[in-house]
VOPAGU-2260 file (C-alpha; in pm, 1 decimal, decimal comma):
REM VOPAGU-2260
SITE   aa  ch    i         X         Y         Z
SITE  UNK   A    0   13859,9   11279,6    8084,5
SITE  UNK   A    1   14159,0   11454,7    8179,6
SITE  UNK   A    2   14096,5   11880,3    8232,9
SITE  UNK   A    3   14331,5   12137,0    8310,3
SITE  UNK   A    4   14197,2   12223,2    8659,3
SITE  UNK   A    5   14271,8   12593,2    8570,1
SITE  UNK   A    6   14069,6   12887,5    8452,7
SITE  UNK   A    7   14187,5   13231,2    8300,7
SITE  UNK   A    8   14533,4   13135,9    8401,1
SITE  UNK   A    9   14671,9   13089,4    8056,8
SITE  UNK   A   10   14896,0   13400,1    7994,4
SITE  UNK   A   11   14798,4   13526,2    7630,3
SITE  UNK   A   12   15038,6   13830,1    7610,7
SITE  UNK   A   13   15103,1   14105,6    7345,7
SITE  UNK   A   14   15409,6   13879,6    7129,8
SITE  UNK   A   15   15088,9   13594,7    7053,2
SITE  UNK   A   16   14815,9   13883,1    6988,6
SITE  UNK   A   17   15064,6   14009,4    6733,4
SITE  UNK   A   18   15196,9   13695,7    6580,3
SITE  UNK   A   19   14778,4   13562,6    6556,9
SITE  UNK   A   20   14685,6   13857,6    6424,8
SITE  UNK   A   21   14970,0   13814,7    6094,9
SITE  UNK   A   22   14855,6   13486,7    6095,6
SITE  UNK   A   23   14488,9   13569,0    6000,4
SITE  UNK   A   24   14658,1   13803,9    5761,2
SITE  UNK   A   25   14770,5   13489,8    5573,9
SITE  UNK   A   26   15188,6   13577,4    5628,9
SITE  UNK   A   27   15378,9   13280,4    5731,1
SITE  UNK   A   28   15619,4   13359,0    6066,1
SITE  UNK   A   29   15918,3   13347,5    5856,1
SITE  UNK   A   30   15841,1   13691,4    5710,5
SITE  UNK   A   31   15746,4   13828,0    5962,2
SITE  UNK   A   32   16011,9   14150,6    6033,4
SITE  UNK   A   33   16110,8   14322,3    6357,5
SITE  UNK   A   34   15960,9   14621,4    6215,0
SITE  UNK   A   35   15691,4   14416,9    6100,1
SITE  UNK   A   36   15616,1   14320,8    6488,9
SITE  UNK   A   37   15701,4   14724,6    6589,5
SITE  UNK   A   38   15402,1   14855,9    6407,3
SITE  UNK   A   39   15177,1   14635,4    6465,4
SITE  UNK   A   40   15197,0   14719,1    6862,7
SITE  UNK   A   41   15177,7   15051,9    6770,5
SITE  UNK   A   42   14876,4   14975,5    6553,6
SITE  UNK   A   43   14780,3   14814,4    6880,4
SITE  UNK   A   44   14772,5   15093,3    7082,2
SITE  UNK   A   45   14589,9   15291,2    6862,5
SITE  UNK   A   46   14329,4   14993,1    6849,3
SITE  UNK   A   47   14286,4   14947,8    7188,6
SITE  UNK   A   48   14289,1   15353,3    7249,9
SITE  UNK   A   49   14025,3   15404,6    7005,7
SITE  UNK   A   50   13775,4   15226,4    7204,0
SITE  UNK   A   51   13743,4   15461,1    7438,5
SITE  UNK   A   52   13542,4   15648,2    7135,7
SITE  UNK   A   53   13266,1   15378,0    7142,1
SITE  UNK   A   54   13162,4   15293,4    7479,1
SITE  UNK   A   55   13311,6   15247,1    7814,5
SITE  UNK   A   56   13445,9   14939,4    7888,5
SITE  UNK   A   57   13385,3   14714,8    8239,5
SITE  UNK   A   58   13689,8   14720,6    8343,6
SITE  UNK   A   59   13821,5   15078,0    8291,6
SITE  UNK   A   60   13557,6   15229,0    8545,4
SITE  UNK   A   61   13786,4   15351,8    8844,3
SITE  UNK   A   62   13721,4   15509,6    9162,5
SITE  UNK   A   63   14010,1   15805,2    9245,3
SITE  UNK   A   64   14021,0   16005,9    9511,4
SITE  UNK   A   65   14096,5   16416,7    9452,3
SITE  UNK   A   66   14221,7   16696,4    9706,5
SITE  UNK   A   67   14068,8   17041,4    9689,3
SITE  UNK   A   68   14254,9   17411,4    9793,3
SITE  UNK   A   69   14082,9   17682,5    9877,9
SITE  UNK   A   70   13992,1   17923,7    9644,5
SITE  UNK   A   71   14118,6   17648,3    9388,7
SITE  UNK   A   72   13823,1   17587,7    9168,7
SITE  UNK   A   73   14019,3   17407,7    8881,8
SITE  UNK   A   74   14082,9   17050,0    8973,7
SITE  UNK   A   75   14335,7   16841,9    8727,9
SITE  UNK   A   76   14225,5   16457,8    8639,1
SITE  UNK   A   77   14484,7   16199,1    8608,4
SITE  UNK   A   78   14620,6   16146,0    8293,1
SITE  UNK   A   79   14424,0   15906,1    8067,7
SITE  UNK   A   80   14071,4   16021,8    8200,2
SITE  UNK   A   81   13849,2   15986,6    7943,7
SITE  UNK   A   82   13538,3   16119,5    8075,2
SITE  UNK   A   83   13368,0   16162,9    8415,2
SITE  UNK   A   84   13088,0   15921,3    8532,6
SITE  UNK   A   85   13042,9   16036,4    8876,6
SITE  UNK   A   86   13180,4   16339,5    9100,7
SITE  UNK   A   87   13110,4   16340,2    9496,4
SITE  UNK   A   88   13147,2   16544,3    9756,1
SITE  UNK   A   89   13290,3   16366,0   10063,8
SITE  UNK   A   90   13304,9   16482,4   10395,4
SITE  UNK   A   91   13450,8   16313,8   10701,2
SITE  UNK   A   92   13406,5   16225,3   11083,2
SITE  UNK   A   93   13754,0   16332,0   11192,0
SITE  UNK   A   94   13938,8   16078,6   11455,3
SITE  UNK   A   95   14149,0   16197,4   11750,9
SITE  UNK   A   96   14339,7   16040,5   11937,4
SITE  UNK   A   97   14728,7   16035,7   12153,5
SITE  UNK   A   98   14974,2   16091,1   11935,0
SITE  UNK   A   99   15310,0   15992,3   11935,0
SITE  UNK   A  100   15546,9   16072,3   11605,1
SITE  UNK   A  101   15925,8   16047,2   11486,3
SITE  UNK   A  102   16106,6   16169,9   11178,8
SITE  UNK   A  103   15951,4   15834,4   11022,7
SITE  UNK   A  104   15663,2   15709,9   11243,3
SITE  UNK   A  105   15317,9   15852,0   11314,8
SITE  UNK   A  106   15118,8   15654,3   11547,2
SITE  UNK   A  107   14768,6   15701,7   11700,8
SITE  UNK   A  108   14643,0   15514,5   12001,4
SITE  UNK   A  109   14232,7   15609,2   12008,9
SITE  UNK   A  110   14195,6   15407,3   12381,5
SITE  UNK   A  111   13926,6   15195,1   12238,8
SITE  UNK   A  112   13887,6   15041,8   11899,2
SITE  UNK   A  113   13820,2   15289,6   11628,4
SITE  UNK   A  114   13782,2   15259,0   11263,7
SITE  UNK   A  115   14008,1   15434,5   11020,1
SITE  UNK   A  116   13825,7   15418,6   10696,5
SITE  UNK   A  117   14037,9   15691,4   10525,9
SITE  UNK   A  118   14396,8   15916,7   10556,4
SITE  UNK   A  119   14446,3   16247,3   10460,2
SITE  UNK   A  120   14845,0   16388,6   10450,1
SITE  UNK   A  121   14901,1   16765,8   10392,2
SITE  UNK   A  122   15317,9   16724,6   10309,0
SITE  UNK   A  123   15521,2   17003,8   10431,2
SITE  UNK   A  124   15779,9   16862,0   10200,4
SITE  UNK   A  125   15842,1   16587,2    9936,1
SITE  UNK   A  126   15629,8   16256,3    9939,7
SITE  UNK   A  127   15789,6   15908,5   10037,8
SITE  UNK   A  128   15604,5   15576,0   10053,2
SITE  UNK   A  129   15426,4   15532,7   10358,8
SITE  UNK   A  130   15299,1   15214,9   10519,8
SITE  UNK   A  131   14942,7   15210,7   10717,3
SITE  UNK   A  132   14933,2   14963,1   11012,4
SITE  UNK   A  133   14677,1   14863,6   11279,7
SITE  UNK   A  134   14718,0   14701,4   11598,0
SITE  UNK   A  135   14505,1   14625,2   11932,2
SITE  UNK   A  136   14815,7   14584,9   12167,4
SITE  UNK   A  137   15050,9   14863,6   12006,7
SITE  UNK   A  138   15305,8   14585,4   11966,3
SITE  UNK   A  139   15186,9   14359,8   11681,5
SITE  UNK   A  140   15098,8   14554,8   11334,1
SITE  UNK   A  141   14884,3   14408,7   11046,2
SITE  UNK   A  142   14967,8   14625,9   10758,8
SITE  UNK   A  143   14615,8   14754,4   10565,1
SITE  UNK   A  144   14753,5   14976,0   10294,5
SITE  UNK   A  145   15036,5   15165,9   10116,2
SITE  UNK   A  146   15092,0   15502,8    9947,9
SITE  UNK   A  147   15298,7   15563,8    9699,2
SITE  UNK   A  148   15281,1   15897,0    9527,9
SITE  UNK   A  149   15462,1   16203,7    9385,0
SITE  UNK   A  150   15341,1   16530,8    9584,0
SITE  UNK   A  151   15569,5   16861,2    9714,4
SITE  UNK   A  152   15498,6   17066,2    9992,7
SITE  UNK   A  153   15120,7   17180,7   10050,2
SITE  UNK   A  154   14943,1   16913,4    9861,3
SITE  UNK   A  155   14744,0   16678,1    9973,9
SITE  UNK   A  156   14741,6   16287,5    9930,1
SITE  UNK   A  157   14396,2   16070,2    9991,1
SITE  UNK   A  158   14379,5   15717,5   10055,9
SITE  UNK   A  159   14121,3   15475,3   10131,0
SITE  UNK   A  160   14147,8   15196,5   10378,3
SITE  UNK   A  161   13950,7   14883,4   10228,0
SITE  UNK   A  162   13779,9   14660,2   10442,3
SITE  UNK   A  163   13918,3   14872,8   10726,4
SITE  UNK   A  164   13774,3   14708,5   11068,1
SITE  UNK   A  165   13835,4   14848,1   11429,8
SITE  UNK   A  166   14189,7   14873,6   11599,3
SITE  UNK   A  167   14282,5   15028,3   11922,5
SITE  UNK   A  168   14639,1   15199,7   11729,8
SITE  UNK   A  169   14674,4   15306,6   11389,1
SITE  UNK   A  170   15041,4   15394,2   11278,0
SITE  UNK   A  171   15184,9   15564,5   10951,7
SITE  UNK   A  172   15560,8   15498,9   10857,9
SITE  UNK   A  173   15763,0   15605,9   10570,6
SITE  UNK   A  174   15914,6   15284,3   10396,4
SITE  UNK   A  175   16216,1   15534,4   10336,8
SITE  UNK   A  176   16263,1   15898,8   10394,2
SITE  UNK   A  177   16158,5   16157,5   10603,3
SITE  UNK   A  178   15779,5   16163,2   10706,3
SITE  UNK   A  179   15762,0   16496,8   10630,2
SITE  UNK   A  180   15412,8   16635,3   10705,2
SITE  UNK   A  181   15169,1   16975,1   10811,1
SITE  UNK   A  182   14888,9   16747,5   10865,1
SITE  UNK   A  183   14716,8   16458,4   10897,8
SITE  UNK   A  184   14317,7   16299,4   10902,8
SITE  UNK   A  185   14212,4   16012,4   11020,5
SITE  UNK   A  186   13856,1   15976,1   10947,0
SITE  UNK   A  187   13567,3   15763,2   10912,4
SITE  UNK   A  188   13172,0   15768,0   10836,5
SITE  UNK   A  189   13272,9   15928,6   10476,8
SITE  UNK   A  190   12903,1   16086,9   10358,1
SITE  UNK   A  191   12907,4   16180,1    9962,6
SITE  UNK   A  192   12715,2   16447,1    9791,3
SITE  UNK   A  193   12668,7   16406,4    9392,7
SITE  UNK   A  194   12804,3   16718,1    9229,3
SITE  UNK   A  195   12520,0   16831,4    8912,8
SITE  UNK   A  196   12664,6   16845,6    8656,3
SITE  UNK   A  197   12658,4   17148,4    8446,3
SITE  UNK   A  198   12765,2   17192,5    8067,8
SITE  UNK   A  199   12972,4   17509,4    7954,4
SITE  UNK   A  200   12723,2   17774,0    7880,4
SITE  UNK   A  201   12590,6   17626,4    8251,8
SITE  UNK   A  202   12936,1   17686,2    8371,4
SITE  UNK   A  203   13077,9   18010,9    8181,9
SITE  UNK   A  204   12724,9   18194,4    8273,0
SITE  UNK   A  205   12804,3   18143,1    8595,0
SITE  UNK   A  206   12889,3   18545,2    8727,5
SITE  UNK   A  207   13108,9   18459,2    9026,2
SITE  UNK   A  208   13328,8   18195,7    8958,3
SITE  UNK   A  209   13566,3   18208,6    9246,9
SITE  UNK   A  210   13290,5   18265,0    9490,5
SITE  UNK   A  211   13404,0   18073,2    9775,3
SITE  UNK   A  212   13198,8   17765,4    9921,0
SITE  UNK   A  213   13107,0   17430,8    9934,8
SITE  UNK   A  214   13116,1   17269,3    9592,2
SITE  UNK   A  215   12761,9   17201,8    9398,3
SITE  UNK   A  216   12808,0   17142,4    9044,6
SITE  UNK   A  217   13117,8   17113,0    8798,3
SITE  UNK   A  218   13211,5   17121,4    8437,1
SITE  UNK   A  219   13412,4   16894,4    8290,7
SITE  UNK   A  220   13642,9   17002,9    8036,1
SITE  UNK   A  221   13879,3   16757,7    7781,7
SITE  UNK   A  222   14210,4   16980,7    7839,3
SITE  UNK   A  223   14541,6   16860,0    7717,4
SITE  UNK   A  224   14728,4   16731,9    7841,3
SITE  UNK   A  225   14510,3   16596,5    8100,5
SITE  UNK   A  226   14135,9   16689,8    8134,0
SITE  UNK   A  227   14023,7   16927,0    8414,9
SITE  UNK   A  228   13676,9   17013,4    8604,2
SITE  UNK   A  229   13608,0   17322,8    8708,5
SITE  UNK   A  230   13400,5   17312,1    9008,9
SITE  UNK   A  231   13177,9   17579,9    9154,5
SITE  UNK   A  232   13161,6   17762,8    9416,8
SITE  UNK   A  233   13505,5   17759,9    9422,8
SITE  UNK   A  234   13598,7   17507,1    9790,5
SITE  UNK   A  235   13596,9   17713,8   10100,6
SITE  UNK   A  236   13931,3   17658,0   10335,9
SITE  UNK   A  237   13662,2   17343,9   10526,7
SITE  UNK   A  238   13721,2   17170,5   10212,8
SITE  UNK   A  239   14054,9   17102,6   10285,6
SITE  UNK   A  240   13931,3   16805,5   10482,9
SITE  UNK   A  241   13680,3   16692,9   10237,0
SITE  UNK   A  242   13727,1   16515,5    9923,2
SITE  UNK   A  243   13645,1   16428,7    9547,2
SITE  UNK   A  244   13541,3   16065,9    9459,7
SITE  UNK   A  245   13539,8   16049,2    9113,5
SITE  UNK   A  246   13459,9   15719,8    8928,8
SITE  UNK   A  247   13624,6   15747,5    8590,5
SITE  UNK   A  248   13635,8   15630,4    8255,3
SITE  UNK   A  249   13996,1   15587,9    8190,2
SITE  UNK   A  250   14177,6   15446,4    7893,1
SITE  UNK   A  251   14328,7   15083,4    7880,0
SITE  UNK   A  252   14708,7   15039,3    7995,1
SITE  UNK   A  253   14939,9   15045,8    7784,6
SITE  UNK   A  254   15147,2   14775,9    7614,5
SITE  UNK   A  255   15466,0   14912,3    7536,2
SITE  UNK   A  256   15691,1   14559,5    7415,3
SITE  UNK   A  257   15552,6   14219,9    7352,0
SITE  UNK   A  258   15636,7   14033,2    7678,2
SITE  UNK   A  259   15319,6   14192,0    7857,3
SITE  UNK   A  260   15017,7   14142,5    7889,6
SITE  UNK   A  261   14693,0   14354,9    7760,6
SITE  UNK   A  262   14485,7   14471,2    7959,4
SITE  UNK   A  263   14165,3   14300,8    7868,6
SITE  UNK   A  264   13973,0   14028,3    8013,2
SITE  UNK   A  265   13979,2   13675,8    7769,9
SITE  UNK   A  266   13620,6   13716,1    7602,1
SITE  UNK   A  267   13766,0   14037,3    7441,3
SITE  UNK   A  268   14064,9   13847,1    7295,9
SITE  UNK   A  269   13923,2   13732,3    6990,3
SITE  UNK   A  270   13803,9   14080,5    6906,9
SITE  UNK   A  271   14129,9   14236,4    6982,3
SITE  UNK   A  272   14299,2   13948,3    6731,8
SITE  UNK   A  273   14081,1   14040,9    6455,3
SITE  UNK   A  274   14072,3   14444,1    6483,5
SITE  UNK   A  275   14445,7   14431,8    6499,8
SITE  UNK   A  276   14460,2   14223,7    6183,7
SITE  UNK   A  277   14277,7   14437,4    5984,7
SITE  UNK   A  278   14457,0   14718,4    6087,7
SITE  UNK   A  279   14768,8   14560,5    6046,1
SITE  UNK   A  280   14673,7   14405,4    5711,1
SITE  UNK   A  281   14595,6   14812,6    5552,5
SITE  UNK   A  282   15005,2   14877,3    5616,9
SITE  UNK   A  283   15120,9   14528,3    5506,2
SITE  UNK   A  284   15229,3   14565,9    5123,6
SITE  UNK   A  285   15284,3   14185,5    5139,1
SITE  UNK   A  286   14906,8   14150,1    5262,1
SITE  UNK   A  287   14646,6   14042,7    4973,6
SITE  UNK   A  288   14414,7   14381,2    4923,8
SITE  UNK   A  289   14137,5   14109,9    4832,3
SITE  UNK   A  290   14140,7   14003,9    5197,8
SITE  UNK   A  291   14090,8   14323,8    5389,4
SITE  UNK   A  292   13718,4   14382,0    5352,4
SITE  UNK   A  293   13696,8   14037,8    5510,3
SITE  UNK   A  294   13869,1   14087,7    5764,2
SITE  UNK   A  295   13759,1   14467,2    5843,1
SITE  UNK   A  296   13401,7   14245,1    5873,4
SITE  UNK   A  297   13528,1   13998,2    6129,8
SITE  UNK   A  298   13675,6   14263,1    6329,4
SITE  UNK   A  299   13364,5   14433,6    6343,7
SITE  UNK   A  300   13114,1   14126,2    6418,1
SITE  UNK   A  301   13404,9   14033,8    6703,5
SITE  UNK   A  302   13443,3   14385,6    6838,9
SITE  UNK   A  303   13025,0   14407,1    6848,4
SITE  UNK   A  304   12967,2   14048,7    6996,8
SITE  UNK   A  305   13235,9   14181,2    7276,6
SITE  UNK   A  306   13089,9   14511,2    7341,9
SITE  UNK   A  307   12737,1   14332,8    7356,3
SITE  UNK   A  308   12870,0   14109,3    7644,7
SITE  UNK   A  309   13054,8   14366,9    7844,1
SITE  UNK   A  310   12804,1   14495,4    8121,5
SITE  UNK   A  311   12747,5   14447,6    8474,8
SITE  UNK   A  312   12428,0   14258,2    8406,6
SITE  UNK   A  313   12201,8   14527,5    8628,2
SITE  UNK   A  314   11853,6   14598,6    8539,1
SITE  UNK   A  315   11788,0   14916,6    8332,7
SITE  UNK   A  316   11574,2   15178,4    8500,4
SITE  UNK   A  317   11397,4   15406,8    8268,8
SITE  UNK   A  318   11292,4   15773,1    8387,7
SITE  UNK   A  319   11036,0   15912,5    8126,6
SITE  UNK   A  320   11007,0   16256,8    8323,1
SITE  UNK   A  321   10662,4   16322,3    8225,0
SITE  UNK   A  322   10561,7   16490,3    8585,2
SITE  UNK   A  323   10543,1   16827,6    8431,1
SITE  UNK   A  324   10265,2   16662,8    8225,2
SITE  UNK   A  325   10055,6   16532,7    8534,4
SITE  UNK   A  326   10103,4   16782,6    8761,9
């Protein structure tokens, strides 16, 4: 027998989710219109956005890390957070070392291996892509990480170093620019503290809300255009060199033309293919009404048998609470 010798490397992109899901529709390719094709990835989008309504899937669970500014008790999610799993506070051991720095370089020498398990940058101007290296010797560099984002002068910018092991030098440079900066953290031994979680009346009851401090608790609340948590007491200047880890529950990427890819793994394929063809099939005139209910059926025995397979396979632990009863 002859096999492929591959597995889940068979690109299955937007263009063949599309043309399937006509197909199943019972329209031959041949009518098939370029507006025909535009709606349907707009009905796709819509599909694949409303199932952040249901549950939260595997593979949208992300880890992001948040700045806090004194007196600043309203923190701003990223766009496309959908809700809030978990909210730590993080605090660091802060690394010193000699420092040497140019318009573009900033390099630490800590005289005996050290590791850097997270940076902090407080910009005194605009943000430019910076490149984190490591060496033993101070002459050959192993690159461990980039940063790449959009900040102005007096934010701060996180980033984690994974796997990060010990080097005698750590050096940040600006892949183009100015390094442009108030200041900077090196740390390492992060220790998190879960925020409670409170709801509104928890939240607006509170009678100082900008009473200054460590943070404790937050409320999250679904703002547009991006979602916010308001988090109480309000940070203290210390947590300035602390962070939020927030896991989130963010919606899948978009697919904005037919050449990419969607973002979900192959066993959700199939349900995809049928949800789209139903919806798809409801604003095709050409589409036989007989053969929507069937296949508004098969997308929901797909989407279920999908949702039914997507979990991380732990055991569930059940807390009854019943110690005020046996007390």
């Amino acid at each position: 027998m002859s096999y492929s010798g591959t597995v889940s490397e068979t690109s299955f992109n937007a263009n063949k989710v599309v043309d399937h899901a006509f197909r199943r529709c019972r329209l031959p390719a041949q009518s098939i219109t370029a507006e025909m094709q535009t709606y349907a990835l707009e009905s796709l989008y819509v599909l694949l956005s409303d199932l952040a309504n249901v549950k939260t899937p595997s593979w949208c669970i992300e880890k992001v890390l948040l700045p806090m500014y004194e007196n600043q008790s309203v923190v701003t999610l990223p766009t496309g957070t959908v809700d809030v799993l978990n909210l730590n506070y993080r605090v660091l051991q802060a690394l010193t070392g000699a420092t040497t720095y140019t318009s573009t370089l900033y390099t630490v020498n800590f005289t005996t291996a050290t590791v850097v398990d997270t940076v902090g940058i407080k910009w005194s101007g605009n943000s430019v892509p910076l490149t984190f290296s490591v060496s033993n010797d101070g002459l050959v560099w192993t690159e461990v990480g980039n940063l790449d984002v959009t900040a102005t002068a007096g934010e701060i910018s996180w980033y984690d170093i994974s796997g990060a092991t010990a080097y005698q030098f750590f050096k940040i440079a600006a892949d183009s620019g100015t390094l442009s900066y108030s200041i900077i953290t090196l740390g390492n031994m992060p220790q998190e503290i879960p925020l409670g979680q409170l709801n509104r009346d928890g939240y607006v009851n509170q009678s100082n809300k900008v009473f200054p401090g460590r943070p404790n608790s937050f409320y999250y609340q679904r703002d547009l255009p991006k979602p916010v948590v308001n988090i109480w007491p309000a940070p203290f200047l210390a947590a300035e060199q602390a962070q939020l880890v927030l896991w989130r529950h963010r919606q899948i990427m978009d697919t904005s033309n037919l050449q990419q890819d969607i973002e979900v793994p192959q066993r959700w394929l199939q349900a995809i293919i049928d949800g789209l063809a139903s919806k798809v099939a409801s604003e095709t005139a050409a589409v036989d009404i007989q053969l929507i209910p069937v296949l508004e059926q098969r997308a929901a025995i797909s989407l279920q048998r999908a949702w039914d397979g997507d979990n991380d396979g732990s055991p569930i632990q059940i807390n009854p609470g019943i110690g005020c009863y046996t007390k």
